[in-house]
C-alpha positions as CSV (number, residue, x, y, z in Angstrom):
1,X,39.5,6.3,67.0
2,X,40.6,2.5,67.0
3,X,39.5,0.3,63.9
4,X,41.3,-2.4,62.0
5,X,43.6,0.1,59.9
6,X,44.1,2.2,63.2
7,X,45.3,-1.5,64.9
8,X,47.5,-2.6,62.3
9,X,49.2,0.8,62.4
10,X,49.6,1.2,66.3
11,X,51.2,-2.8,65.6
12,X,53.3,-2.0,62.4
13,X,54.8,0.9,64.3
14,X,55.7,-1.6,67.0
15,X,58.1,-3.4,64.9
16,X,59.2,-0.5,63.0
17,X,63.3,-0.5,63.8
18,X,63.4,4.1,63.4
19,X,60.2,6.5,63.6
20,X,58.5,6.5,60.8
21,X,58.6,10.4,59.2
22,X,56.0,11.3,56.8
23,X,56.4,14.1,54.4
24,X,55.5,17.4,55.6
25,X,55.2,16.0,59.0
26,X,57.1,18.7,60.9
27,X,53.6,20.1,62.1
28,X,51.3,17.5,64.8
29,X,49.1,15.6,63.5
30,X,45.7,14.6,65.1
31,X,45.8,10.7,65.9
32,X,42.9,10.1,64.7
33,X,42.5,11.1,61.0
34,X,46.2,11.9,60.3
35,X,46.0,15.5,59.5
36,X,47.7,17.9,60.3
37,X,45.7,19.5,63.7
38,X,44.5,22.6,62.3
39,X,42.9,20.9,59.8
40,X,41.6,18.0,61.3
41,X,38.8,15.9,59.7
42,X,37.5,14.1,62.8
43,X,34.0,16.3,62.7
44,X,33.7,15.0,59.0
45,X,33.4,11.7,59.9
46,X,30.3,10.2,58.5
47,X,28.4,8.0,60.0
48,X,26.4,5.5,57.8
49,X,25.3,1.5,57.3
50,X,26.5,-0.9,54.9
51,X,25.3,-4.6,53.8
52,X,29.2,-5.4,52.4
53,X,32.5,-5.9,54.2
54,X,35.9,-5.0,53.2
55,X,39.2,-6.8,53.9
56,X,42.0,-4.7,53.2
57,X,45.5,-6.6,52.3
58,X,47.7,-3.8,53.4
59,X,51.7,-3.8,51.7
60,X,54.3,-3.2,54.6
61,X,53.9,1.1,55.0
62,X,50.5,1.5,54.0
63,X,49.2,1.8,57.5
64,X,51.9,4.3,57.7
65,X,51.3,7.0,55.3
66,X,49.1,9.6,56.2
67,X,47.8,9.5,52.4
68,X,46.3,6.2,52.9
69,X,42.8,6.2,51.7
70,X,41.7,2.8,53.7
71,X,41.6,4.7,57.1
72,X,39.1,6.3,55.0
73,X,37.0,3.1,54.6
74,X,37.7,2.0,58.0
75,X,36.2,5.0,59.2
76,X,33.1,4.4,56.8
77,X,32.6,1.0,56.9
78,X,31.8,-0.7,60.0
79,X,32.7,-4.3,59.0
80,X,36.4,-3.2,57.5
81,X,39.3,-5.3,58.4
82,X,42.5,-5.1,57.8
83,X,46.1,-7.6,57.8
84,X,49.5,-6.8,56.6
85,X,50.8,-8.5,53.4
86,X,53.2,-10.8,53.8
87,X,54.6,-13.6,51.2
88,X,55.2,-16.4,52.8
89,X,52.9,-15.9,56.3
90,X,48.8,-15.6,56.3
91,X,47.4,-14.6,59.4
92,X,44.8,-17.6,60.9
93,X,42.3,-14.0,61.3
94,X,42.8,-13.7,57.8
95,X,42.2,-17.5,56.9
96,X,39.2,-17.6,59.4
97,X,37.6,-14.8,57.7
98,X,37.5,-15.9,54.5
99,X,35.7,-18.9,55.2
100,X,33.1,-18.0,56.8
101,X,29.5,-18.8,56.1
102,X,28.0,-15.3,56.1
103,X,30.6,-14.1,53.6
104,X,30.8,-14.3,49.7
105,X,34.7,-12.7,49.0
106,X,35.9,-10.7,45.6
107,X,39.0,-10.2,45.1
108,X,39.3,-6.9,43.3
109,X,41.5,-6.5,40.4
110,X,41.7,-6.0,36.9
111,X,40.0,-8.4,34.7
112,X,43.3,-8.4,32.4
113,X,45.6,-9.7,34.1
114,X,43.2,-12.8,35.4
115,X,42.3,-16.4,33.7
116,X,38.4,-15.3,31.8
117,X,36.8,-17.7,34.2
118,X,37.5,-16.5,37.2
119,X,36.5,-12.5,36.5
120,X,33.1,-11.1,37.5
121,X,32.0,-7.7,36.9
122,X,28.8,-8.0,38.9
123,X,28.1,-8.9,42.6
124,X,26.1,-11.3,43.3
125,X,26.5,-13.1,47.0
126,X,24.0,-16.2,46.7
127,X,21.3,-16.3,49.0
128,X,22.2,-15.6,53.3
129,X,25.3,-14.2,52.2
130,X,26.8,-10.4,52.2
131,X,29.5,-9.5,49.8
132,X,33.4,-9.2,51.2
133,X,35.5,-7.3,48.8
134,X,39.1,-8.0,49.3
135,X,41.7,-5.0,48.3
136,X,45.1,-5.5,47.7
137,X,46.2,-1.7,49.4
138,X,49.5,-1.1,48.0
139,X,50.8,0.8,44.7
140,X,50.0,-1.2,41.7
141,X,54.2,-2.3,41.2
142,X,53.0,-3.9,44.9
143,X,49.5,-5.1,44.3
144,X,50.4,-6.9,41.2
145,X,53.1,-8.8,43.2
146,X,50.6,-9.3,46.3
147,X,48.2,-10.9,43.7
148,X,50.6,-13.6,42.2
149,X,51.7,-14.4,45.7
150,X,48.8,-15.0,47.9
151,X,47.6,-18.4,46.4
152,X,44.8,-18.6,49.2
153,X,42.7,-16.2,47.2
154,X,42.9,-18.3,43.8
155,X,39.6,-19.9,44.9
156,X,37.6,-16.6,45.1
157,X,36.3,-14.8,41.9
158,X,37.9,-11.1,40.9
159,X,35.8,-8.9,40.2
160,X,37.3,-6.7,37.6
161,X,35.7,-2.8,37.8
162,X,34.7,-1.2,34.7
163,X,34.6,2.6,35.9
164,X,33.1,5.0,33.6
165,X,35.3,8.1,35.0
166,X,39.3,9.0,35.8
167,X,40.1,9.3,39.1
168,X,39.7,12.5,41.7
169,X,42.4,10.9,43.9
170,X,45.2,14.4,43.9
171,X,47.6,13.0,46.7
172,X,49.3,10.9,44.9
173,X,50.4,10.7,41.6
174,X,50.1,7.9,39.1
175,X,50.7,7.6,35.6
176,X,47.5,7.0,34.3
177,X,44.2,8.6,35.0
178,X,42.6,4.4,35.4
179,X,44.2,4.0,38.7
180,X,42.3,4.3,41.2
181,X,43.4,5.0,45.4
182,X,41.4,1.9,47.5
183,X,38.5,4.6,48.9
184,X,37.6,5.1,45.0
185,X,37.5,1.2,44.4
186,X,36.1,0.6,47.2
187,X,33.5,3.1,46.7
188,X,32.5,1.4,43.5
189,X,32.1,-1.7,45.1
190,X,29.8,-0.8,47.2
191,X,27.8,1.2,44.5
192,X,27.8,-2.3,42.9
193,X,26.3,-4.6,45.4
194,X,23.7,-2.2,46.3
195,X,25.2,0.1,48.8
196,X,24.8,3.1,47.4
197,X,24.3,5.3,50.2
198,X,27.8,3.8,51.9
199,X,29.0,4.8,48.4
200,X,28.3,8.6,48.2
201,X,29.6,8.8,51.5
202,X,32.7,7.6,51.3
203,X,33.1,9.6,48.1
204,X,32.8,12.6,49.8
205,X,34.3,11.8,52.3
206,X,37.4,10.9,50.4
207,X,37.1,14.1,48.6
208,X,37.1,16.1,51.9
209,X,39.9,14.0,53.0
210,X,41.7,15.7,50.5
211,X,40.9,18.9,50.6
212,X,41.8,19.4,54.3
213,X,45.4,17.2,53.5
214,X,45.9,19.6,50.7
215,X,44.8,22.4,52.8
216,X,47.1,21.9,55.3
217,X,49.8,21.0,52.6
218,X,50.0,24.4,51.4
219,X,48.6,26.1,54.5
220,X,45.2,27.5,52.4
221,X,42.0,28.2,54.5
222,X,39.5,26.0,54.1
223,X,36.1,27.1,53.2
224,X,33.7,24.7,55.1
225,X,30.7,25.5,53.5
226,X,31.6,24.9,50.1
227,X,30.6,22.1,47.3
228,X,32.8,19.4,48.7
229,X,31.7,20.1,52.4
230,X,27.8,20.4,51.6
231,X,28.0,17.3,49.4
232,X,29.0,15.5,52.4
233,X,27.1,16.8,55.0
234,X,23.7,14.9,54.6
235,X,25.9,11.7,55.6
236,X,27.5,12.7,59.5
């Protein structure tokens, strides 16, 4: 499977000085969704359409770790790209992207943290163009720091979420129940600009995601005709 997340990977890895070793990665993993083999997700793909774009900023290991939900979006989301962050470098890609015509870009992030102005909380492109949401894919120490630091995006308006639930994301842990792993927000995005469809999918996909990585975690059989399974079948 090669998309933008897969690329940057493969090219991170390049430059990476020693291997990098996941956690709990003494058993193979299949090279294409990351999880360990007997486990693997690649028949859970789904396979749908989508009217928005994503642009994933990706912090330094993000491609890396096998937790990373924006393979997830990658996989979902045809039109997905995806650069490292880096302070003082912007890829011309990167640059070229965001100005072009058939693109409206968001910035997503919280509404605090930005000048009142510049926040959004709906998506509305303008007429001949299709929404790009940019997400800062990083912990939010990182994606706070990614935000102050990238002054290209100052001319784009944020559009600040206002979820009405906690999130479902169990791989990692964070302190509070209002951050969210990129698949979720990005899930939400699409909900917003009208891709619904795109949005359940990637839902359940993220939440089979996690049930094999768990699975395979702590080595419990996994039961493919459950809830989680059936909710995403309708979508491969």
């Amino acid at each position: 499977m090669s998309h933008a997340v897969s690329r940057l990977r493969t090219e991170r890895l390049s430059r990476s000085i020693k291997p990098f070793v996941a956690r709990g990665a003494r058993a193979p993993r299949c090279a294409d969704c990351r999880v360990i083999a007997d486990y693997c997700l690649c028949a859970w793909r789904p396979r749908t359409a989508a009217e928005s774009a994503v642009c994933l900023l990706m912090h330094d290991t993000e491609p890396l770790k096998p937790t990373n939900t924006g393979w997830l979006i990658a996989d979902v989301i045809a039109d997905t790209t995806a650069f490292g962050w880096q302070r003082t470098v912007v890829e011309q890609d990167l640059l070229a992207l965001l100005d072009h015509p058939q693109w409206q870009p968001y910035i997503v992030f919280p509404g605090e943290f930005v000048e009142s102005q510049r926040v959004v909380t709906g998506v509305d492109p303008g007429e001949g163009k299709r929404p790009l949401f940019i997400l800062l894919d990083a912990t939010w120490t990182e994606a706070r720091k990614m935000f102050r630091k990238s002054p290209y995006l100052d001319r784009f308006p944020v559009l600040s979420l206002q979820p009405d639930q906690i999130s479902r994301y169990r791989l990692r842990r964070s302190k509070r129940d209002d951050h969210f792993c990129t698949a979720e927000v990005a899930a939400m995005c699409l909900e917003l600009a009208g891709d619904q469809v795109a949005a359940q999918a990637l839902d359940a996909y993220l939440d089979v995601f996690s049930t094999h990585y768990l699975g395979a975690k702590f080595q419990l059989p996994l039961d493919l005709d459950d809830a989680v399974h059936q909710r995403l079948k309708p979508f491969l």
